[in-house]
N, C-alpha and C positions, 0 to 999 in steps of 0.2 A: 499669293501674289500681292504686292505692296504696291499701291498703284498712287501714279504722279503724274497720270496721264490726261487729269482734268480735273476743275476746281465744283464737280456736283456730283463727287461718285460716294459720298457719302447723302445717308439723311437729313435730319434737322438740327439745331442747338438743344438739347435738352429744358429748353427753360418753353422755348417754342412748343414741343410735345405737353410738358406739363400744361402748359397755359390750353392747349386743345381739348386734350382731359379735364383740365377743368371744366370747361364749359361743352362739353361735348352733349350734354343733355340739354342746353339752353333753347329757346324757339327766339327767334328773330327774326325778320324780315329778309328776302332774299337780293340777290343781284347788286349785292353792295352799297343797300340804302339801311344796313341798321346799326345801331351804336359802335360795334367796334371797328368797320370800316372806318366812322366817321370819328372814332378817338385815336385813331393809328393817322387819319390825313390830319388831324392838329396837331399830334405829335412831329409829323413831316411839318407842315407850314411852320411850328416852332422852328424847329432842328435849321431851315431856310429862312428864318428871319423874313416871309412870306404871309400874311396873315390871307393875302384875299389870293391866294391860288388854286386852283382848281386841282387835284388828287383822284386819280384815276388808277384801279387794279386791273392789271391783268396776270393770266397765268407764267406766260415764259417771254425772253426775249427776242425771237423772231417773228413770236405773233405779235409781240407791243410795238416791233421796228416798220412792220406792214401796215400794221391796223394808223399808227400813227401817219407816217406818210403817205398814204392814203387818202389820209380825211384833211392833209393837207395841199394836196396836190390838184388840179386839175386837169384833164384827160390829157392834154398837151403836153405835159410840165411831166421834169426827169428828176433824180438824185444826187447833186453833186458828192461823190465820195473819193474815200481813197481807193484806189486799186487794190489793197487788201482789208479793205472794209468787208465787215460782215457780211452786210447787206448785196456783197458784189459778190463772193465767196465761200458763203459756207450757209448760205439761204435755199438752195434749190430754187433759185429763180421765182423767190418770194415777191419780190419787189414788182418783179418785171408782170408776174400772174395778175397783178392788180391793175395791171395796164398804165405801166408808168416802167421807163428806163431808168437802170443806172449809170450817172454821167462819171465814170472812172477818171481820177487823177493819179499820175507818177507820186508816189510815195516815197518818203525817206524816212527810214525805221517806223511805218507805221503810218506816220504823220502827213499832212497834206497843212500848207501855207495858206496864210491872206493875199499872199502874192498872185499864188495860183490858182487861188479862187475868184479874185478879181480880173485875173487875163483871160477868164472861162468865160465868168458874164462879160466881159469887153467885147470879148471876141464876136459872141454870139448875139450879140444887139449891136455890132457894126458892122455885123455882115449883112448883105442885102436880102440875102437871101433867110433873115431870122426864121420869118415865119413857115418856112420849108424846113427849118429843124426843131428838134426838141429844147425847149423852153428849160432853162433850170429855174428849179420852182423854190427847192429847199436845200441847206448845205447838212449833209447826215456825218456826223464824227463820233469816234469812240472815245471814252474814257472811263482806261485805261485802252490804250489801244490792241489790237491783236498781237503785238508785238511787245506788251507789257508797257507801251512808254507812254510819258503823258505830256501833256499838251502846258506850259507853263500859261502864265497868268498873262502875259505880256500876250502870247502866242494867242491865247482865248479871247483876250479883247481885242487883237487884229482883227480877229475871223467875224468877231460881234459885228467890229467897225464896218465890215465889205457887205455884209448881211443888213446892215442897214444902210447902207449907203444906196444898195439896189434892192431894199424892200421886199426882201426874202428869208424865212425863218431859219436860224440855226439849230440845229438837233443835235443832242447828244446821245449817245447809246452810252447808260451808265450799268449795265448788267456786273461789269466787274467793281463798279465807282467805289465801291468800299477797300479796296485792294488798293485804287489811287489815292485816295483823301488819308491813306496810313500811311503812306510810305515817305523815306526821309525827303527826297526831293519836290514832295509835293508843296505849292505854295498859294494852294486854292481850299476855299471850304466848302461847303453846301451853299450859306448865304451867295457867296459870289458865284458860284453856279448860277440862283435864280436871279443874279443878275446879267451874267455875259450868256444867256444863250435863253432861247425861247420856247423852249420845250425838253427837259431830259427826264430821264429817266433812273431811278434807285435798285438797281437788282436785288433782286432776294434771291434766286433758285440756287445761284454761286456763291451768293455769302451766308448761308446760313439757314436758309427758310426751307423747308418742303418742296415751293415753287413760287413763283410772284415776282413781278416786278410792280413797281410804283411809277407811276406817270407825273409828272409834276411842270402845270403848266402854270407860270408867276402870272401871268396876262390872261386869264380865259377866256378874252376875246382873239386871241391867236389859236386856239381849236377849239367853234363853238360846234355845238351839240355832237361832241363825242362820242356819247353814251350810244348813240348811233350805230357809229360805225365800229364799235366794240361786239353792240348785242348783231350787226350785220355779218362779222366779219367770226362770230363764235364763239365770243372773248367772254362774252359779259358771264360769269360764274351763277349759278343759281344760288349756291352757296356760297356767295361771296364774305362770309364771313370766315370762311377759312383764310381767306385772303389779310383781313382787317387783324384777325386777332395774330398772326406771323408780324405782321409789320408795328403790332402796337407793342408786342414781344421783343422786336429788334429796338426800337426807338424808345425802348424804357429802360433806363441808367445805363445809356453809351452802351450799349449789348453791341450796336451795327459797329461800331468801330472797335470795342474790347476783340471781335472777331476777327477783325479784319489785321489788327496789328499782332494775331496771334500769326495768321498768315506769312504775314510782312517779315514777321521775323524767321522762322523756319526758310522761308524762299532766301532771304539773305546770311544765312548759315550753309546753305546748298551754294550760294553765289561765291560767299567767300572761299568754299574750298575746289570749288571751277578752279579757280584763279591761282588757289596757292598749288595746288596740284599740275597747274601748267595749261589747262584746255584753253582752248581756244574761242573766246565769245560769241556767239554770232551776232545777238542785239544787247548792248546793253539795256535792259531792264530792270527799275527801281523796284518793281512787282511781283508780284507774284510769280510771275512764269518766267524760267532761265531757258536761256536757248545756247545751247553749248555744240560744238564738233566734235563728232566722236568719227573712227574707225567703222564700217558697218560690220563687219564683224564683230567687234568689241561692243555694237548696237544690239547686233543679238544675243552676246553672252550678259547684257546687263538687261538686259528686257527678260529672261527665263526666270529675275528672281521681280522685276520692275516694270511696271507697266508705264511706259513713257509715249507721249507722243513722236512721230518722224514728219517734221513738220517739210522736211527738201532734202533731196538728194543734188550736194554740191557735184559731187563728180562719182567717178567709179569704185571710189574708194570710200568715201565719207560722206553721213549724211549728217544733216543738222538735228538734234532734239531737243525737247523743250519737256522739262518737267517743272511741275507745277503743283503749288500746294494750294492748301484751302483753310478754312476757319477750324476743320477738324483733325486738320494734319497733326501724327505724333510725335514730341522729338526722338520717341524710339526708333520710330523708321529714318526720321531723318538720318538719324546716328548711322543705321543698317547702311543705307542708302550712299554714307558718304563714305564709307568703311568699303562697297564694292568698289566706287570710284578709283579708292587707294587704289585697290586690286589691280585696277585697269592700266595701271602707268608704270 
């Protein structure tokens, strides 16, 4: 089975195991306080043109989406997101366990507006009745979103502008971010990240690493004492140095992005022959993950050789799938993969 059905179903980068091995005998200090934690968060504050940011590890990204909004929420206070934000959809009611609501918005490929994030807080502080509802406390977005699309530059400083205009912090879920910051249409960098938003996040588990994400707060007086609610919430590693030496692995000679645009290209090799072979798009996506209409039938004769996701069933006949590469994707399979396609038409 050749599988395309998600971007962590392979292990690590090779360069990341060597680097483990090497130091696998080493003694250092636990829970994230010894050297190579702390030369992996200077290689991130480099990389973000950041020097005084605060760099925080954790293992995976549903625990860093909780653990984060959490420590910034008050008991009152909800999550503005998208309606197919993670945190609303494929958390198990992560969010909500922590005693705090997800405030769902209508989505478009993905995406949620300034617009309609400013007519949420309008709404909800000119109604009389505020204090009888849930407070939005923080705006949570992805990027790269579930739908592979991303958020332009204009679009990111919208959402900055509404987030300060009503003194509320923006979040990003960057678990995929290295699949956005490759791709052609992308027109943001790291640096401008740790300017239009106030807390995001670096995935490692998808791009590359073992497992990890990176926390990257430019103000660390917008999450103080984190460390908190990391070691409260289960997060804080003993071994945090497994954590430190992955990310010092990624962020040494462009590793995170040489991976990311091996990705980028394999997923737009799959895109291009969607398109010339006739399928039908469902989102366009610059990313990694293609969402295309197939036949269900034709879904399960290409699934015997391909493990894909079935992300919706449009009607009785067709469903939607999305397959999706990664940092270690082959162009062998790629090749296999678009060779059954042929097949299918």
């Amino acid at each position: 089975m050749i599988r395309f059905n998600s971007d962590y179903t392979e292990g690590a980068h090779p360069e990341i195991l060597r680097m483990l091995e090497e130091t696998n005998y080493q003694q250092t200090d636990g829970y994230g306080t010894d050297e190579w934690c702390e030369k992996a968060r200077n290689l991130i504050r480099e990389a973000c043109e950041c020097p005084g940011a605060d760099v925080h590890f954790l293992v995976g990204g549903t625990q860093t989406n909780a653990t984060v909004i959490a420590a910034v929420l008050r008991p009152y206070e909800g999550a503005i997101s998208a309606d197919t934000g993670h945190i609303n959809v494929h958390e198990t009611g992560a969010i909500e366990h922590t005693g705090h609501k997800v405030l769902a918005l209508p989505s478009k490929d993905g995406k949620i507006s300034a617009d309609q994030v400013r007519d949420c807080l309008k709404e909800h502080f000119a109604s009389p009745a505020f204090e009888h509802t849930v407070r939005p406390g923080i705006v949570y977005i992805s990027y790269p979103t579930e739908y592979g699309t991303i958020y332009t530059r204009d679009e990111l400083s919208s959402l900055h502008d509404v987030c300060r205009e009503y003194g509320i912090p923006l979040f990003i879920d960057g678990a995929r971010l290295g699949y956005g910051l490759a791709c052609s249409e992308c027109d943001i960098t790291l640096p401008d990240l740790a300017k239009l938003s106030d807390i995001f996040y670096i995935g490692g588990t998808k791009v590359g690493a073992l497992f990890g994400e990176a926390v990257v707060v430019p103000d660390p007086s917008k999450l103080p004492n984190f460390r908190y609610m990391i070691k409260q919430g289960g997060g804080l590693l003993a071994k945090g140095r497994l954590l430190g030496i992955q990310f010092t692995a990624l962020f040494t000679d462009d590793l995170y992005m040489k991976v990311s645009r091996h990705a980028i290209a394999q997923s737009d090799r799959i895109r291009s022959a969607l398109n010339e072979l006739g399928f039908r798009i469902y989102i366009d996506s610059p990313t990694n993950q293609q969402f295309f209409v197939v036949r269900k039938d034709k879904f399960d004769e290409l699934t015997k050789e391909f493990a894909l996701d079935l992300n919706c069933f449009l009607d009785d006949e067709d469903v939607v799938a999305r397959a999706c590469t990664s940092w270690a994707t082959k162009e062998e399979n790629v090749d296999l993969f678009i060779s059954a396609l042929n097949k299918l038409t």
